[in-house]
HTML snippet that shows the backbone in 3Dmol.js (N, CA, C, O; Angstrom):
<script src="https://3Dmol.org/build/3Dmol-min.js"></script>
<div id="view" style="width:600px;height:400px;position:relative"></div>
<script>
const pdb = `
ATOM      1  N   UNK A   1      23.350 -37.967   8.585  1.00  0.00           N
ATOM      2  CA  UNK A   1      21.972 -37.605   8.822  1.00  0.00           C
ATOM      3  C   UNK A   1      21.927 -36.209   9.440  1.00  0.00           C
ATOM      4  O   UNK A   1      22.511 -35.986  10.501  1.00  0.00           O
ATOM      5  N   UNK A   2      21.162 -35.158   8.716  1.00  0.00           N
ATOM      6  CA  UNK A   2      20.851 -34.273   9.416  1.00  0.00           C
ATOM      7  C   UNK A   2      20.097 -33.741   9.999  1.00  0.00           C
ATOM      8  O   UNK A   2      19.028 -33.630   9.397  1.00  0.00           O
ATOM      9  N   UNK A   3      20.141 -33.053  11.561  1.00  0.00           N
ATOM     10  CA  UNK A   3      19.200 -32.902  12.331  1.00  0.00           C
ATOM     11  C   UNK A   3      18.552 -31.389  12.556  1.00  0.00           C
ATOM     12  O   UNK A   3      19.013 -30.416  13.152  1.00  0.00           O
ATOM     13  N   UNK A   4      17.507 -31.545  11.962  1.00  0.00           N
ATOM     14  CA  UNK A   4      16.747 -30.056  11.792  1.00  0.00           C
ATOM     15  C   UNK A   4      16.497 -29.588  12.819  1.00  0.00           C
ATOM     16  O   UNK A   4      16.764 -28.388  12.877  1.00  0.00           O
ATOM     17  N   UNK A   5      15.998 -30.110  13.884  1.00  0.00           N
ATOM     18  CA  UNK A   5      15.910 -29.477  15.334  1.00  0.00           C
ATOM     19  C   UNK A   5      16.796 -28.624  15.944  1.00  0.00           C
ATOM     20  O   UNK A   5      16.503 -27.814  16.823  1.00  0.00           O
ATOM     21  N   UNK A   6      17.868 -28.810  15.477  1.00  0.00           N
ATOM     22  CA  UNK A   6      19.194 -27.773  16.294  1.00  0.00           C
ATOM     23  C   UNK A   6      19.008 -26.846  15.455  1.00  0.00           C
ATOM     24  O   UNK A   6      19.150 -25.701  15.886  1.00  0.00           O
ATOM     25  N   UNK A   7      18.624 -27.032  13.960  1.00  0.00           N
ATOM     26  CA  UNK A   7      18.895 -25.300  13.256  1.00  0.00           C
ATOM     27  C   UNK A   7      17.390 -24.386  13.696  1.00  0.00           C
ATOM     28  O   UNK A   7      17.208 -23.178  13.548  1.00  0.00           O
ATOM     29  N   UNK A   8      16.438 -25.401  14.267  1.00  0.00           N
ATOM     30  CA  UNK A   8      15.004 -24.511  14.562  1.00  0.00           C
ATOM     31  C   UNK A   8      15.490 -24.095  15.285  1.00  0.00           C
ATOM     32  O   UNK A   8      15.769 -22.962  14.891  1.00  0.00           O
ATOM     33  N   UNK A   9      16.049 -24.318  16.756  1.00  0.00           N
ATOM     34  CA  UNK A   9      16.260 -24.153  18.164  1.00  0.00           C
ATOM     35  C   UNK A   9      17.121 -23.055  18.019  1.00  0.00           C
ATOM     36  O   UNK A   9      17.056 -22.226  18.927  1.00  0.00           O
ATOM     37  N   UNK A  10      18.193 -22.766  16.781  1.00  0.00           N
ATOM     38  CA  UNK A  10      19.310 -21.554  17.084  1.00  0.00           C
ATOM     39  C   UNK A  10      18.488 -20.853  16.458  1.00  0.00           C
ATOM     40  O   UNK A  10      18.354 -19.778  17.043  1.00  0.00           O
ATOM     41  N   UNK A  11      17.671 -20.947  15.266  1.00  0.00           N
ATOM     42  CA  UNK A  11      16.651 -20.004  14.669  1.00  0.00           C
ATOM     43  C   UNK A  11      16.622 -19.122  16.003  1.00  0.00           C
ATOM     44  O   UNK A  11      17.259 -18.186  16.486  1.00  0.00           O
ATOM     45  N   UNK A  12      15.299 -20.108  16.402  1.00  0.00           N
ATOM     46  CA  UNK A  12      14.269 -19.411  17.344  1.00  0.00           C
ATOM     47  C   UNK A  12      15.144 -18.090  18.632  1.00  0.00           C
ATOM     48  O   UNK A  12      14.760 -17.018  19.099  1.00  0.00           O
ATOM     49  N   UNK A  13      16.528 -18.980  18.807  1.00  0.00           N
ATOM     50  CA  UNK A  13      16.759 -18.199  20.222  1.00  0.00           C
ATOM     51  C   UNK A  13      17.854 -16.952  19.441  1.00  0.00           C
ATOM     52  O   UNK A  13      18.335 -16.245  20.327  1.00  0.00           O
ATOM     53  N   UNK A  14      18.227 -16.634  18.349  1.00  0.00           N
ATOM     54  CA  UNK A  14      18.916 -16.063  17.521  1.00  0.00           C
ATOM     55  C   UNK A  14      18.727 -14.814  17.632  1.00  0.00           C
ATOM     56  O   UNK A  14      19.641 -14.028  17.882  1.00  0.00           O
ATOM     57  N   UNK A  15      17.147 -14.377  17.408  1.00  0.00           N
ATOM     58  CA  UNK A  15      16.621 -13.058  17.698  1.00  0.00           C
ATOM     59  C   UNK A  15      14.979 -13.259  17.506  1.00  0.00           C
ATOM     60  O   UNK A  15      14.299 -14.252  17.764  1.00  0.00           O
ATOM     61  N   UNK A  16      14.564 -11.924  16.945  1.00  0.00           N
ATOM     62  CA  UNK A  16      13.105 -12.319  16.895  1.00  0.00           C
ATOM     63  C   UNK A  16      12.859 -12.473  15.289  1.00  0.00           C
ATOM     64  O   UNK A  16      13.431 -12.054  14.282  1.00  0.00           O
ATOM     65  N   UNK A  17      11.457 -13.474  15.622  1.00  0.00           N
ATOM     66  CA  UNK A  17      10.928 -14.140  14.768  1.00  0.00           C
ATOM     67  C   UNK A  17       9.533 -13.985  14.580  1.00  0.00           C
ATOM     68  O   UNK A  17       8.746 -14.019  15.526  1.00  0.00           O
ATOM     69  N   UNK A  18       9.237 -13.840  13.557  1.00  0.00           N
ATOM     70  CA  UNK A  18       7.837 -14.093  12.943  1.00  0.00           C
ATOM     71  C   UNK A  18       7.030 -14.906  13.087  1.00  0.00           C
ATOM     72  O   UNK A  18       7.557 -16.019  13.114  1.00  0.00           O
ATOM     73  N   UNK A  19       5.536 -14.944  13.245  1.00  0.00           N
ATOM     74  CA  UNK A  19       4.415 -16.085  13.138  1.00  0.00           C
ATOM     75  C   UNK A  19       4.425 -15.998  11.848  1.00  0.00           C
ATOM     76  O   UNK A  19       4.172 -14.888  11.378  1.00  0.00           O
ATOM     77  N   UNK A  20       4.693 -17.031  10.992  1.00  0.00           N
ATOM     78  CA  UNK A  20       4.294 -17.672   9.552  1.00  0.00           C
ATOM     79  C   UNK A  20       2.712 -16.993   9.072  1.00  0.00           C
ATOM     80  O   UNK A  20       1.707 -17.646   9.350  1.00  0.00           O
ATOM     81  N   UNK A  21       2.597 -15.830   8.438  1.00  0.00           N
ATOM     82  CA  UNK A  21       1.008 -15.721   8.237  1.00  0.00           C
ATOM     83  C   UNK A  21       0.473 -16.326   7.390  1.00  0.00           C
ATOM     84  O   UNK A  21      -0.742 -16.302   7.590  1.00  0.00           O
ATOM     85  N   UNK A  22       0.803 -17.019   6.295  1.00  0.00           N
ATOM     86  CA  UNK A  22       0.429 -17.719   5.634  1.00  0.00           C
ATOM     87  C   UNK A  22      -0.700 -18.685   6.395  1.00  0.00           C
ATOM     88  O   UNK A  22      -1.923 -18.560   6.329  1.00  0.00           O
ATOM     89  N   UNK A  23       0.288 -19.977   7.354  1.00  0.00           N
ATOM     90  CA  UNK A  23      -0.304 -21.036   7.854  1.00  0.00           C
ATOM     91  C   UNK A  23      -0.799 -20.602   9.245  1.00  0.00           C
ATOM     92  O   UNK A  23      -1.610 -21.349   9.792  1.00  0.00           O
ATOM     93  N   UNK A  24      -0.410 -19.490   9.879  1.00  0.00           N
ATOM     94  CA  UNK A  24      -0.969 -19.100  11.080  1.00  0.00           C
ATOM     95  C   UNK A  24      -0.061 -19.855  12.084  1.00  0.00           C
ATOM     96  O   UNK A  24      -0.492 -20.209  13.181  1.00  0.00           O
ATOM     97  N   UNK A  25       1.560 -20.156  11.562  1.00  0.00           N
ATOM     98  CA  UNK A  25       1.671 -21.468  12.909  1.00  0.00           C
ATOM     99  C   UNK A  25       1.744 -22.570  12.975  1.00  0.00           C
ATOM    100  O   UNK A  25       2.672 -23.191  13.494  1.00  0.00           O
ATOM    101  N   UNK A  26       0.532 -23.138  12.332  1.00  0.00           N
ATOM    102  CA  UNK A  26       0.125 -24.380  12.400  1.00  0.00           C
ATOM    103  C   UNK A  26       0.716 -25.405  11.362  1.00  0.00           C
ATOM    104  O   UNK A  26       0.306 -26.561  11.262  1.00  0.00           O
ATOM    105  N   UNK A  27       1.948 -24.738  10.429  1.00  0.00           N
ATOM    106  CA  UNK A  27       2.337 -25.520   9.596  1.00  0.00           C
ATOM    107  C   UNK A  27       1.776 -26.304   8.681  1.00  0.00           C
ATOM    108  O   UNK A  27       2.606 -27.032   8.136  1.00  0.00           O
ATOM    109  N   UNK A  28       0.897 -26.409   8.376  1.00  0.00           N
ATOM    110  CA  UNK A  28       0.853 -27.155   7.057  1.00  0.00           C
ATOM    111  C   UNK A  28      -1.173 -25.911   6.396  1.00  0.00           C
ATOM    112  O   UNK A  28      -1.997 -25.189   6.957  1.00  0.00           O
ATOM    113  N   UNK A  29      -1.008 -26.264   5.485  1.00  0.00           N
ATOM    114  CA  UNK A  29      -2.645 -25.094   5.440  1.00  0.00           C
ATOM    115  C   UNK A  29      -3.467 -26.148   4.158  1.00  0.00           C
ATOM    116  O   UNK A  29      -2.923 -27.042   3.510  1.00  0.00           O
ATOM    117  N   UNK A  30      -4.629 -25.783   4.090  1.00  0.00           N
ATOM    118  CA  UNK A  30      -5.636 -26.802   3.543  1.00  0.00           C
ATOM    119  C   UNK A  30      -5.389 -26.383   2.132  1.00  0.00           C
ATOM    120  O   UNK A  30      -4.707 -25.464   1.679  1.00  0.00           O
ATOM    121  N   UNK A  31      -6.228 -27.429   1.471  1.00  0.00           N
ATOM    122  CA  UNK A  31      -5.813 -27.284  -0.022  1.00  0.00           C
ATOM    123  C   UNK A  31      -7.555 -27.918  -0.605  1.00  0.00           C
ATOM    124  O   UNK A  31      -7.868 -29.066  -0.920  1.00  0.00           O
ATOM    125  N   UNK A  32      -8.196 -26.975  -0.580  1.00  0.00           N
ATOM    126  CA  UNK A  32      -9.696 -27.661  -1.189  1.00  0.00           C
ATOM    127  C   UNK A  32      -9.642 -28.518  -2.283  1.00  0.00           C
ATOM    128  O   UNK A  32      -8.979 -28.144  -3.250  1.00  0.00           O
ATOM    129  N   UNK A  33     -10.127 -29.441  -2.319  1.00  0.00           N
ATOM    130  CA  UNK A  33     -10.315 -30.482  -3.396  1.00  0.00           C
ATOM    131  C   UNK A  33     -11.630 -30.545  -3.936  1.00  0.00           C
ATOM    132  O   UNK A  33     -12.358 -30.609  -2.946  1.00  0.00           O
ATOM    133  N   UNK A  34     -12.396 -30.563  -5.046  1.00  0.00           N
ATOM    134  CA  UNK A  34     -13.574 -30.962  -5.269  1.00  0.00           C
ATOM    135  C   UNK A  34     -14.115 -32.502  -6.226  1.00  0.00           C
ATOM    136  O   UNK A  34     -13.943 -32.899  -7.378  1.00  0.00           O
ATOM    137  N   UNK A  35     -14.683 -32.915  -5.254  1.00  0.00           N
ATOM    138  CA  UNK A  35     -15.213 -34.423  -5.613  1.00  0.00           C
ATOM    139  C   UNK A  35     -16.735 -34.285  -6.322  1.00  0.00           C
ATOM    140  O   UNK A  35     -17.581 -33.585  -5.766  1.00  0.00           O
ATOM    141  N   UNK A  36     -17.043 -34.995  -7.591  1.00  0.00           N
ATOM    142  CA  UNK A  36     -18.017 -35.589  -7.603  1.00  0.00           C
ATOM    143  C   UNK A  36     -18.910 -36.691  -7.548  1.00  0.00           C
ATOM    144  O   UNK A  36     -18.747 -37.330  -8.587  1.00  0.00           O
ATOM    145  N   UNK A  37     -19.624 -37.127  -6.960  1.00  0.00           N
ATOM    146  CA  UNK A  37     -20.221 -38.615  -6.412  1.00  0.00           C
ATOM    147  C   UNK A  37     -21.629 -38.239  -7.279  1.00  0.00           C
ATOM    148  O   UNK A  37     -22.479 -37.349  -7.290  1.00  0.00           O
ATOM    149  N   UNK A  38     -21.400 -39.174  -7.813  1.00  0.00           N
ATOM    150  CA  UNK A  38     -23.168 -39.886  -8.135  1.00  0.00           C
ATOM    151  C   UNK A  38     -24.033 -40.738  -7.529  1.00  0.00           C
ATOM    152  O   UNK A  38     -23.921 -41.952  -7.699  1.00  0.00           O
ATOM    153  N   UNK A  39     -24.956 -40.226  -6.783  1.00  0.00           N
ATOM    154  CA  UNK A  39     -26.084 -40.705  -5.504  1.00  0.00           C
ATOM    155  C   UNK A  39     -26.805 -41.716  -6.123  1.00  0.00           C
ATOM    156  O   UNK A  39     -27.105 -42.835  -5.707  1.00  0.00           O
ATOM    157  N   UNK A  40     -27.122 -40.976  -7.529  1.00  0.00           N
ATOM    158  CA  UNK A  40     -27.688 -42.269  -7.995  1.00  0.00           C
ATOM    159  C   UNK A  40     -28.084 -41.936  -9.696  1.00  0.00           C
ATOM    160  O   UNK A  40     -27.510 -40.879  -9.958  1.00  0.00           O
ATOM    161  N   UNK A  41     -28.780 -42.396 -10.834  1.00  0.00           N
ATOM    162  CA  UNK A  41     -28.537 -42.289 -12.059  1.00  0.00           C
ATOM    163  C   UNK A  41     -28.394 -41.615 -12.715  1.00  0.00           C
ATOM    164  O   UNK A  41     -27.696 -41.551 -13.728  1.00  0.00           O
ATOM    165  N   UNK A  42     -29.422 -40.611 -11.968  1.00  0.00           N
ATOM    166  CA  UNK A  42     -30.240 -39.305 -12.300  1.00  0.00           C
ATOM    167  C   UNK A  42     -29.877 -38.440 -11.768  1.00  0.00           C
ATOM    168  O   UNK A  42     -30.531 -37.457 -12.116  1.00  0.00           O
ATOM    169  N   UNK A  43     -28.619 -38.039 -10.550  1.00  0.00           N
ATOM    170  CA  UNK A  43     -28.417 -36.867  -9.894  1.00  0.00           C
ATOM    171  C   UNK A  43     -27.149 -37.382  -9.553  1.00  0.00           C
ATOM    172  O   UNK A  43     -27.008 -38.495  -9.047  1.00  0.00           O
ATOM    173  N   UNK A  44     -26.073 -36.492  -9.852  1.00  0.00           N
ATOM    174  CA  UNK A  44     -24.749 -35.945  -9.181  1.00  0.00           C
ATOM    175  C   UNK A  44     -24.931 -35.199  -8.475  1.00  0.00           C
ATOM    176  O   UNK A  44     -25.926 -34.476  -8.409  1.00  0.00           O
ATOM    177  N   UNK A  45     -23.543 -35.218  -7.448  1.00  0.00           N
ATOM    178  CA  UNK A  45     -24.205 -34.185  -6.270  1.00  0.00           C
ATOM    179  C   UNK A  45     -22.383 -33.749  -6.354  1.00  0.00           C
ATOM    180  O   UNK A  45     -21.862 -34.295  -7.327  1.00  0.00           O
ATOM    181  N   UNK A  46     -21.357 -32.855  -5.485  1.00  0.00           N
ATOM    182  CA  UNK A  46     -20.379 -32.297  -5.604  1.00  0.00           C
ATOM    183  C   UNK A  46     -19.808 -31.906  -4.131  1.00  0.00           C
ATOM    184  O   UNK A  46     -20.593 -31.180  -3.523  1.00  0.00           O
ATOM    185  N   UNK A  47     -18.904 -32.147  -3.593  1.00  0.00           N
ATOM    186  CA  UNK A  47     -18.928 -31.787  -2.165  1.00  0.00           C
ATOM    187  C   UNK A  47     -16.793 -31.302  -2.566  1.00  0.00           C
ATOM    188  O   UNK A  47     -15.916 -31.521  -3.402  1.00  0.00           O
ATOM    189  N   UNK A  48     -17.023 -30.574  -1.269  1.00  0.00           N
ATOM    190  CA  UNK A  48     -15.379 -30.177  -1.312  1.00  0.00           C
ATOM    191  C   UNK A  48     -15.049 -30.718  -0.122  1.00  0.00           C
ATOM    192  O   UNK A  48     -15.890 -30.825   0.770  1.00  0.00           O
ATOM    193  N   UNK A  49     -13.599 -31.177   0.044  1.00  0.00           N
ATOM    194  CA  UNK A  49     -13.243 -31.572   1.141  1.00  0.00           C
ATOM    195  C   UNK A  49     -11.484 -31.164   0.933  1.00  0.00           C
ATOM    196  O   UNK A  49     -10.825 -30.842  -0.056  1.00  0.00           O
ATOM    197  N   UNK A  50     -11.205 -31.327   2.118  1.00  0.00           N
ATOM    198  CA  UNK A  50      -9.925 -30.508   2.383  1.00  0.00           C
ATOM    199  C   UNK A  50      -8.776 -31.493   2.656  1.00  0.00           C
ATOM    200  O   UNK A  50      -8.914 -32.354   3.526  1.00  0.00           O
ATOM    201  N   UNK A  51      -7.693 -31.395   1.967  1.00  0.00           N
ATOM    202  CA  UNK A  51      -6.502 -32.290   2.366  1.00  0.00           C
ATOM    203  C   UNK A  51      -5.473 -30.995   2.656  1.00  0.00           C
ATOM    204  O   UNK A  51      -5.426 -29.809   2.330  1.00  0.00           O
ATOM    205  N   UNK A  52      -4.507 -32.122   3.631  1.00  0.00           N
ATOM    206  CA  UNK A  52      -3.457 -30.501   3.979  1.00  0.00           C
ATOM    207  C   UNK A  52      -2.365 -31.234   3.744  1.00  0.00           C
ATOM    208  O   UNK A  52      -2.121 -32.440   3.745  1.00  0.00           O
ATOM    209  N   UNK A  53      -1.397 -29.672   3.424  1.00  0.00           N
ATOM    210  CA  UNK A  53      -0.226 -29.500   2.812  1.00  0.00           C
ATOM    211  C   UNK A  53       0.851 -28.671   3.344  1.00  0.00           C
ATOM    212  O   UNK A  53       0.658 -27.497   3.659  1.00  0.00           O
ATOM    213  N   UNK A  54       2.103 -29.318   3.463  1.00  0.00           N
ATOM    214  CA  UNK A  54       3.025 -28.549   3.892  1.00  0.00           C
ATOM    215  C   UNK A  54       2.756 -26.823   3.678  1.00  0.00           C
ATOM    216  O   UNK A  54       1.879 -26.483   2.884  1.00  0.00           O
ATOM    217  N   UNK A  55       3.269 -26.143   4.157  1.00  0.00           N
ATOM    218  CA  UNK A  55       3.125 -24.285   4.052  1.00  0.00           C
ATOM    219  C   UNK A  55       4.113 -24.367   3.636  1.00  0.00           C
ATOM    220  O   UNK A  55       5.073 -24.915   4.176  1.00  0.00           O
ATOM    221  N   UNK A  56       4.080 -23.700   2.316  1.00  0.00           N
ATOM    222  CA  UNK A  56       5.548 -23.249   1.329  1.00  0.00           C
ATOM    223  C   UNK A  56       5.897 -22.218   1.583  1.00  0.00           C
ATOM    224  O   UNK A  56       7.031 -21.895   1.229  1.00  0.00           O
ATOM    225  N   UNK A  57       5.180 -21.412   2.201  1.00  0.00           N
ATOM    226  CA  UNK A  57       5.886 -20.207   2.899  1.00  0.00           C
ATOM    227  C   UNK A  57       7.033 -20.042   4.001  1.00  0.00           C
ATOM    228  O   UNK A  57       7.970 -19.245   4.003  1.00  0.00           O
ATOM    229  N   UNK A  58       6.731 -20.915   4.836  1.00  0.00           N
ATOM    230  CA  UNK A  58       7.971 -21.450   6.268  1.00  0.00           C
ATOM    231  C   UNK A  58       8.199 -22.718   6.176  1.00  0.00           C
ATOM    232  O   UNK A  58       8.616 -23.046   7.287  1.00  0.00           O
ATOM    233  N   UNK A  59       8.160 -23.922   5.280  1.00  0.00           N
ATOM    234  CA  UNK A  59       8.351 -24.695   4.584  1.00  0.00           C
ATOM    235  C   UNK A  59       8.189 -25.984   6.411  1.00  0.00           C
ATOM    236  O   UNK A  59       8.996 -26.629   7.081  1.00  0.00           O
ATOM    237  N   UNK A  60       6.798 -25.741   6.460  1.00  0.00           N
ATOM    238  CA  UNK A  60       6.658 -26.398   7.825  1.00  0.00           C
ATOM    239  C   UNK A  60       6.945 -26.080   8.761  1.00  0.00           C
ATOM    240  O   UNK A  60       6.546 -26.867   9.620  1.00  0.00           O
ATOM    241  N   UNK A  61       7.753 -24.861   9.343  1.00  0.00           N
ATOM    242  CA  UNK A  61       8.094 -24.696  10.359  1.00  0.00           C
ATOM    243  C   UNK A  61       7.352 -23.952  11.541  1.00  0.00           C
ATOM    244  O   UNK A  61       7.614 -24.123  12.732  1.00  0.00           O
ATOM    245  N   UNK A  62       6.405 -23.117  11.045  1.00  0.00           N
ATOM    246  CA  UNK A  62       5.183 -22.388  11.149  1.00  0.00           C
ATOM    247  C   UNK A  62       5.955 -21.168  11.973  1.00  0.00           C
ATOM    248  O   UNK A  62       5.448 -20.818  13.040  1.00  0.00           O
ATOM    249  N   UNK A  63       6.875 -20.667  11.623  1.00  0.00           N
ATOM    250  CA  UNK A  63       7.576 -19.064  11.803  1.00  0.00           C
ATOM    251  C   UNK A  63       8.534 -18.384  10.483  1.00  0.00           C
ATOM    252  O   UNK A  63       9.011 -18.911   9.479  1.00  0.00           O
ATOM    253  N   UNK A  64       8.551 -17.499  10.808  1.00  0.00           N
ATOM    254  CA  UNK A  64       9.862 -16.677   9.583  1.00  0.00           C
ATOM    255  C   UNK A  64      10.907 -16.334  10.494  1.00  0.00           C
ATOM    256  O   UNK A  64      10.753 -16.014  11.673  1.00  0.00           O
ATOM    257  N   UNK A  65      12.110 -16.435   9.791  1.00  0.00           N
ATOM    258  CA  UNK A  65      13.093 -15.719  10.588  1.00  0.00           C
ATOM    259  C   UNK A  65      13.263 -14.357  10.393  1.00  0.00           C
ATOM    260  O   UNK A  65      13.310 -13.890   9.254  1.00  0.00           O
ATOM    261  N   UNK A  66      13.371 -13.592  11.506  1.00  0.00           N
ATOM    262  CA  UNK A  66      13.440 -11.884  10.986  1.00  0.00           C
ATOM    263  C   UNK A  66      11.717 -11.370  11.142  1.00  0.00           C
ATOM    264  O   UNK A  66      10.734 -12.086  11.333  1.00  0.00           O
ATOM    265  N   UNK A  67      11.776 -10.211  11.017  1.00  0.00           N
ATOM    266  CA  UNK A  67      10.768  -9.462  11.087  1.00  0.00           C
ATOM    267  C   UNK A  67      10.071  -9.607   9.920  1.00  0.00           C
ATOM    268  O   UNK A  67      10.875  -9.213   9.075  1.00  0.00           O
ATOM    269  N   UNK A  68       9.272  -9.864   9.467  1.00  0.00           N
ATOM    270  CA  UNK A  68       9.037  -9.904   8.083  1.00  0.00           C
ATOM    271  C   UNK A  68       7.119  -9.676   8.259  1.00  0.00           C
ATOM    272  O   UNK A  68       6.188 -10.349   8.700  1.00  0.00           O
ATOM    273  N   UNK A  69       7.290  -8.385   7.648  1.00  0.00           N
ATOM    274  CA  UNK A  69       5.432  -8.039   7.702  1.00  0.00           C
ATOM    275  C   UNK A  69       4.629  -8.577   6.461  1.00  0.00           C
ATOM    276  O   UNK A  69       5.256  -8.645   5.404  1.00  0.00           O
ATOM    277  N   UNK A  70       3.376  -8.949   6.473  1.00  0.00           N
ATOM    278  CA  UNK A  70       2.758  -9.283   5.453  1.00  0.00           C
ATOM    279  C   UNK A  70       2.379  -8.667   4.190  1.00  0.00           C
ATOM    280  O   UNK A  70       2.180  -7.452   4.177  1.00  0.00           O
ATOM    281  N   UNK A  71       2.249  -9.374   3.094  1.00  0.00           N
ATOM    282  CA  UNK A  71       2.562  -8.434   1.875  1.00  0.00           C
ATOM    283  C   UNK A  71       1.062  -8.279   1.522  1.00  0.00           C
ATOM    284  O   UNK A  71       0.721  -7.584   0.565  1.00  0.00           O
TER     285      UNK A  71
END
`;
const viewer = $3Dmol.createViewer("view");
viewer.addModel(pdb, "pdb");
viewer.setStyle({}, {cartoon: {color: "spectrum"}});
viewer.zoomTo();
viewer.render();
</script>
């Protein structure tokens, strides 16, 4: 079993590191979905709602290793 926590922890104290700009950090970032519901026979109505998703950019970790500026 391997334990990801020790490779964040030497990441982090290794040198300096990046805030993830993608997710801001926060690791995972929204992914809009759009639904349609019918209220009733005669009228659809459409609403978006948000499910979240890992950040494929820092692949959850919510930093980069290295300096790395935004593109």
């Amino acid at each position: 079993m391997v334990d990801n926590n020790d490779d964040d922890e030497k990441m982090r104290a290794g040198g300096p590191n990046a805030l993830c700009f993608t997710c801001g950090g926060m690791r995972k970032i929204s992914e809009p979905r759009i639904y349609v519901v019918q209220a009733t026979e005669d009228m659809q109505t459409g609403m978006t709602m948000a499910e979240w998703r890992t950040c494929p950019q820092c692949d959850g970790k919510g930093y980069l290793p290295g300096l790395v500026p935004p593109a």
